[in-house]
C-alpha positions in Angstrom: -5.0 13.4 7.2 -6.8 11.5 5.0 -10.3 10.6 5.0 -11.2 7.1 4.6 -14.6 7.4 4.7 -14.1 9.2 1.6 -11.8 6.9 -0.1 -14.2 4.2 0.8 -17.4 6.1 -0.3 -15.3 7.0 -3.8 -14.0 3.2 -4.1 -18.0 2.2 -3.9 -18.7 4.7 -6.9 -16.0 3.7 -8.9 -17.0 0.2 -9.0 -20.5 1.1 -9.8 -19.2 3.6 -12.7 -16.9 1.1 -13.8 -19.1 -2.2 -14.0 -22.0 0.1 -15.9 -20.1 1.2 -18.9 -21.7 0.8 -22.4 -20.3 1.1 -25.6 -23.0 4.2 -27.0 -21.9 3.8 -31.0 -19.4 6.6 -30.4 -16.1 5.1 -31.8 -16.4 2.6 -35.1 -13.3 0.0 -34.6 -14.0 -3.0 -36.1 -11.8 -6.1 -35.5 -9.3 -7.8 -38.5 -12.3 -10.9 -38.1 -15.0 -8.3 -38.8 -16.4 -8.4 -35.4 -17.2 -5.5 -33.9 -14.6 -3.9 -31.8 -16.1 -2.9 -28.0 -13.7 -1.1 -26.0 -15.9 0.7 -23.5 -18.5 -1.7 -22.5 -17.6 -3.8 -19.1 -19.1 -7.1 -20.7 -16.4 -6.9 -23.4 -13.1 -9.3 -23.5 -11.0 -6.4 -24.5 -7.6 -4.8 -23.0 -9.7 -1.5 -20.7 -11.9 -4.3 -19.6 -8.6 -6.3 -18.7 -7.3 -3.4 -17.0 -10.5 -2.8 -15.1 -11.1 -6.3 -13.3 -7.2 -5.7 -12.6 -8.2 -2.9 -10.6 -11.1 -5.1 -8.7 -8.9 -8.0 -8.1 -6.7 -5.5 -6.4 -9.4 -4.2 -4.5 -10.7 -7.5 -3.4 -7.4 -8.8 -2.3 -6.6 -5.8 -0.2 -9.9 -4.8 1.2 -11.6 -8.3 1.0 -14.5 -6.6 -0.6 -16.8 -9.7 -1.3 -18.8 -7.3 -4.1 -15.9 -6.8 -6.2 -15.0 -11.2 -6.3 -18.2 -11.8 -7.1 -18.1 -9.4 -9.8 -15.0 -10.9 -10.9 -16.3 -14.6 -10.4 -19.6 -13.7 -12.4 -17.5 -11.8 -15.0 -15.3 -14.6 -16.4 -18.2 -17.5 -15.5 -20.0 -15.7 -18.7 -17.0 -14.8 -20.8 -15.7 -18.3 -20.4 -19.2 -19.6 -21.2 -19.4 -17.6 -24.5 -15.7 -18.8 -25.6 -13.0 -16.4 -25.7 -11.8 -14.5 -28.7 -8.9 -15.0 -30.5 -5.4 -14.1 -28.9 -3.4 -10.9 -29.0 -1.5 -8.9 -26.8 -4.6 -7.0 -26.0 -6.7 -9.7 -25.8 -4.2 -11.2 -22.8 -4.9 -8.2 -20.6 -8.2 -9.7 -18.9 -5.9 -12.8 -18.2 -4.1 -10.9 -15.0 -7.1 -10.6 -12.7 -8.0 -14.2 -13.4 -4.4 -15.6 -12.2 -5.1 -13.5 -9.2 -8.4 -14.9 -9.2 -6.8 -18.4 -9.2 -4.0 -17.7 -6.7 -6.2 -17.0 -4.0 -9.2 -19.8 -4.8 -7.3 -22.1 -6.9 -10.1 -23.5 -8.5 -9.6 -25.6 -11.9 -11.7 -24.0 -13.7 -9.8 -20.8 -13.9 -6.8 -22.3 -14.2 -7.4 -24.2 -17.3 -7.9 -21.5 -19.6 -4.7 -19.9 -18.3 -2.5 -22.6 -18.9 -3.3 -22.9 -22.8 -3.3 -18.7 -23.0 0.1 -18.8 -21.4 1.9 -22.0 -23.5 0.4 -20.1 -26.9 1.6 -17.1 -25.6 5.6 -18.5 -25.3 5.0 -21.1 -28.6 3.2 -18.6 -30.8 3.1 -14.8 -29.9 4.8 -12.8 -32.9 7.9 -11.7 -31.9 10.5 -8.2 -32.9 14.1 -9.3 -34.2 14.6 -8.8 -30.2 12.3 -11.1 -29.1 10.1 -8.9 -27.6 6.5 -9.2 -28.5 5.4 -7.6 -31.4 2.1 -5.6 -30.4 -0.5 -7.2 -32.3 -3.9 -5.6 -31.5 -7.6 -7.0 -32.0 -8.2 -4.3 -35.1 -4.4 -4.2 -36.6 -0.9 -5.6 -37.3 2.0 -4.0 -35.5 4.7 -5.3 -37.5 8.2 -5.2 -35.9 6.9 -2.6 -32.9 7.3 -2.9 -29.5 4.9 -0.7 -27.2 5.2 -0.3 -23.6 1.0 -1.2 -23.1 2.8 -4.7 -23.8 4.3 -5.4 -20.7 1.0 -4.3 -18.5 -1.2 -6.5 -20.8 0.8 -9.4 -21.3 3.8 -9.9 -19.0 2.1 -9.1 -15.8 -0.1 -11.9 -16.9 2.9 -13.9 -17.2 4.5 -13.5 -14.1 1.7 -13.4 -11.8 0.0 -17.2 -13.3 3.9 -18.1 -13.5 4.5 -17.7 -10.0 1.0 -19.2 -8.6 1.5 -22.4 -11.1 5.7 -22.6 -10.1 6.3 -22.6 -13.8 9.5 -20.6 -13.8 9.9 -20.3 -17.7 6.7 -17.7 -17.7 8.5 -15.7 -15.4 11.6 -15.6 -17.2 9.9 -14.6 -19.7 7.8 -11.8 -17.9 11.6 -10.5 -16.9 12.7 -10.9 -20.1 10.6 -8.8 -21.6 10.7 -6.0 -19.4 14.6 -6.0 -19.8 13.9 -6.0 -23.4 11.5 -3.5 -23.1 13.4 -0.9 -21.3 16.2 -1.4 -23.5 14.5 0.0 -26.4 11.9 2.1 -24.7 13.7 4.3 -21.7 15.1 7.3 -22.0 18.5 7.0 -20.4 18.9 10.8 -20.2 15.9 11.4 -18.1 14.4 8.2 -17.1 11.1 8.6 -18.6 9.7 6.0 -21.6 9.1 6.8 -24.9 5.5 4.9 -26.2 7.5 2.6 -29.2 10.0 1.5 -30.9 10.3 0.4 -34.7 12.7 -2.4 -35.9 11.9 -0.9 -39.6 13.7 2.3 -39.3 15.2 1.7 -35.8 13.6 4.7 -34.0 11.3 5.8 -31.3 8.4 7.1 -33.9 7.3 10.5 -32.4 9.6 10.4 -29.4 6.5 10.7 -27.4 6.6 10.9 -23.5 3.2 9.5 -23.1 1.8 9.9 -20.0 -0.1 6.9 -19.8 2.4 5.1 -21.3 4.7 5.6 -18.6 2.3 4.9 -15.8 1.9 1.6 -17.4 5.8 1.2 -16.7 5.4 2.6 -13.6 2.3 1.0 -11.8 3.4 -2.0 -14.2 7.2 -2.7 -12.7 6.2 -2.2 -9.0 3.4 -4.6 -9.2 6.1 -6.8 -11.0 8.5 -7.3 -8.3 5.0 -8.3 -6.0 3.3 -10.9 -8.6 6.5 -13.0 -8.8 9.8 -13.7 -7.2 12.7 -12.5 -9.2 16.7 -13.0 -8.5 18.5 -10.5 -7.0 20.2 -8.5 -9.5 16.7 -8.7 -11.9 14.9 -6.9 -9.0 17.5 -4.4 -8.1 17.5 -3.3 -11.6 13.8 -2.6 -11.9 13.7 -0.9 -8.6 16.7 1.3 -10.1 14.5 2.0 -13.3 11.3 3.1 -11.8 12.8 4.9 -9.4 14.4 6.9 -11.9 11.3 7.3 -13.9 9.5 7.9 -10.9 11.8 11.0 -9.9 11.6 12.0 -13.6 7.9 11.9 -13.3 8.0 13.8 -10.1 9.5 16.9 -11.4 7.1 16.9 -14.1 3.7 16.6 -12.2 1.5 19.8 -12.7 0.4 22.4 -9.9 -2.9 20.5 -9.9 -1.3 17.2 -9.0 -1.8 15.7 -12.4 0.2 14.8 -15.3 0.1 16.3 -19.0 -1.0 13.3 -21.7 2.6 14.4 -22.7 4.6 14.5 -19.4 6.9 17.2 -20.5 4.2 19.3 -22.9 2.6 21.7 -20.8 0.1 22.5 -23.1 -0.7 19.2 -23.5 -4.2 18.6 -21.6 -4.3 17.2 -18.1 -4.6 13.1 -18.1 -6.7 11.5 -15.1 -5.9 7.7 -15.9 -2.6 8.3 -16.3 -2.5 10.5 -13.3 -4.2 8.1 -11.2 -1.6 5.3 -12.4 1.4 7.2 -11.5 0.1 8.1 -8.3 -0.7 5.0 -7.4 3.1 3.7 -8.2 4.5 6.8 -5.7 2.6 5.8 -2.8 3.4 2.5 -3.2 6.7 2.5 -4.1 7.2 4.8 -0.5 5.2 2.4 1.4 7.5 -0.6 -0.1 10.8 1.8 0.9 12.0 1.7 -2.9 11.2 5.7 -3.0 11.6 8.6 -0.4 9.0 10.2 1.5 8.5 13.2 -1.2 7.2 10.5 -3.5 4.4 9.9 -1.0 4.1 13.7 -1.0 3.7 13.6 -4.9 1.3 10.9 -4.6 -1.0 12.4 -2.2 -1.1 15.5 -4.7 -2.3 12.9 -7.8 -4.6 11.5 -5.2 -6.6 14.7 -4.6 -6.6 15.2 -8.6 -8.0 11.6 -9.1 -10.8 12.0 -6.6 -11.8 15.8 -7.9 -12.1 13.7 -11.8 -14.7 11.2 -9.7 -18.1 11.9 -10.6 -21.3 11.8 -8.4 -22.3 8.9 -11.0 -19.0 6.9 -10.1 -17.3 7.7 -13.9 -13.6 8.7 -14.0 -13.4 12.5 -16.1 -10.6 13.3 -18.1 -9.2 10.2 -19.7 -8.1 9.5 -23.0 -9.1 7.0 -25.0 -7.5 4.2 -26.2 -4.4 5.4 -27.6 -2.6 4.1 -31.4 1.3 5.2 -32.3 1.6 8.5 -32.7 3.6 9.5 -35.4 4.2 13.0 -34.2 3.5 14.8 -31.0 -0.1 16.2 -32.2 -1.6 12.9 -32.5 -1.6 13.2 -28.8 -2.8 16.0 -28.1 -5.5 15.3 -30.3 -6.9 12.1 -28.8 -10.3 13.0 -27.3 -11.6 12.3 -23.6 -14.3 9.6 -23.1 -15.3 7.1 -20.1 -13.2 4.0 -19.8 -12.5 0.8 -17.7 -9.4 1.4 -17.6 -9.6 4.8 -16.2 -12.0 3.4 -13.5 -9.2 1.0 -12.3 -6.4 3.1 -12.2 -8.5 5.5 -10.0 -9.5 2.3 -8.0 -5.9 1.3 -7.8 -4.9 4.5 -6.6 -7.4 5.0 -3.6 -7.2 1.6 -2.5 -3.5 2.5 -2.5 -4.0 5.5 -0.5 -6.5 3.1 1.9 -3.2 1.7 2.8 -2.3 5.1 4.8 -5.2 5.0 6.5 -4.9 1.8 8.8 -5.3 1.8 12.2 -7.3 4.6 11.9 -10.7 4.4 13.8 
């Protein structure tokens, strides 16, 4: 049985350890506009700060946890107020919990800045020779490269401020880029993801399994098929390839219920974010019927390593940080640990997730 007193008391930490990260001076990253780069500190427009109100919007919308909207609300009052930086696919990622923001309040004033994101986004985003969206970060130029952080940062946004505005073209193009995505990114012989692909040499640079890379397919399709309404045969597909990078995954996940940073290198070091993400996507994708009850299973298992990773002070142990292209297999290995938002909401996803299990319990 699960103990939602527990999940509720770890959700409560989370928050805390998520909205109190600072940036101590540890990484030096500055931006191509010779601003400084802040990827750890929660009052920074930056993808792991993206990913993190992600995770509160979800925990608003499911729980109806007042605290975490008027975190949100507060949040993007200020950023908005201090002008927004310039646009990138990294730069998108704080854009998803504002169009859920907007769907439920639909107030103007969130919506406004959407609408001019989302018509640069389809008029002026750098594209592959695919037409996927060449990853263009805050600090470098990704020419010709498609990563799969893309479609968490970027076409979630899409879809989910596509759907709540009925603008149909930002959803095609949210779909469109996943099927371009997976095209060049899965693995057909096992289902999992590889983290790019290079038009300049035509090849999947280390061939990396990336564990957090796949989660962000994983979490990232499921949520998908619930931010927008997709035709028939677009939403089989997707359920047929997460379920067969779920089952990939599955087979993968270590005795301790976690994932290696590379899924299929056991000697690679246990990832928490990553672990929390595709945990997350198992008990979800049971609850919504798309995977058997042994994905539940698996998920509980990622669950219980999540939770053991939460410290007393609310801060998610045992995540990676922020992750380039790896041009061989050490590069991951190498990447060190340290506190992020992103970690935080992938641990919040997941519990609230599991909260799910718990109701109409007393």
């Amino acid at each position: 049985m699960i103990d939602r007193a527990l999940l509720t008391d770890r959700i409560d930490r989370l928050v805390g350890g998520l909205t109190g990260l600072k940036d101590e001076g540890h990484f030096d990253e500055p931006n191509l506009d010779g601003t400084k780069g802040d990827y750890v500190s929660f009052d920074s427009w930056e993808w792991p700060q993206g990913v993190g109100l992600y995770g509160l919007a979800q925990l608003w919308l499911q729980t109806g946890d007042d605290k975490a909207k008027a975190i949100l609300e507060a949040w993007y009052a200020n950023q908005l107020a201090a002008g927004l930086p310039s646009q990138n696919v990294n730069t998108t990622a704080p854009m998803l919990a504002l169009s859920l923001l907007w769907r439920k309040t639909r107030e103007e004033k969130w919506e406004a800045p959407m609408r001019d994101w989302a018509d640069t986004i389809l008029s002026s985003m750098p594209r592959t020779p695919s037409g996927g969206f060449q990853h263009n970060v805050s600090d470098k130029i990704n020419d010709n490269e498609l990563w799969d952080d893309t479609l968490f940062m970027v076409a979630l946004f899409l879809a989910s401020y596509g759907e709540g505005a009925g603008r149909a073209d930002l959803v095609e193009e949210a779909k469109f880029q996943f099927l371009v995505h997976t095209l060049y990114l899965s693995e057909p012989e096992t289902g999992l993801w590889f983290h790019g692909w290079t038009f300049d040499g035509n090849h999947n640079f280390a061939r990396a399994r990336w564990a957090r890379g796949n989660s962000w397919i994983s979490a990232g399709m499921l949520d998908l098929l619930e931010l927008a309404e997709l035709d028939d045969g677009s939403r089989r597909y997707f359920e047929m390839v997460v379920k067969s990078q779920l089952d990939a995954l599955i087979a993968l996940q270590a005795e301790s219920g976690a994932w290696h940073t590379l899924v299929d290198d056991p000697e690679s070091y246990e990832e928490i974010s990553a672990t929390a993400a595709i945990g997350y996507a198992l008990l979800k994708g049971a609850r919504l019927g798309i995977g058997p009850e042994s994905w539940r299973d698996a998920g509980l298992k990622a669950l219980d390593a999540v939770i053991a990773n939460i410290g007393d002070d609310g801060v998610v142990a045992n995540v990676s940080y922020g992750t380039r292209m790896g041009h061989d297999l050490q590069f991951y290995r190498d990447i060190p640990l340290h506190p992020t938002a992103y970690g935080q909401s992938m641990a919040l996803l997941c519990l609230v997730e599991a909260l799910n299990l718990t109701k109409g319990e007393a």
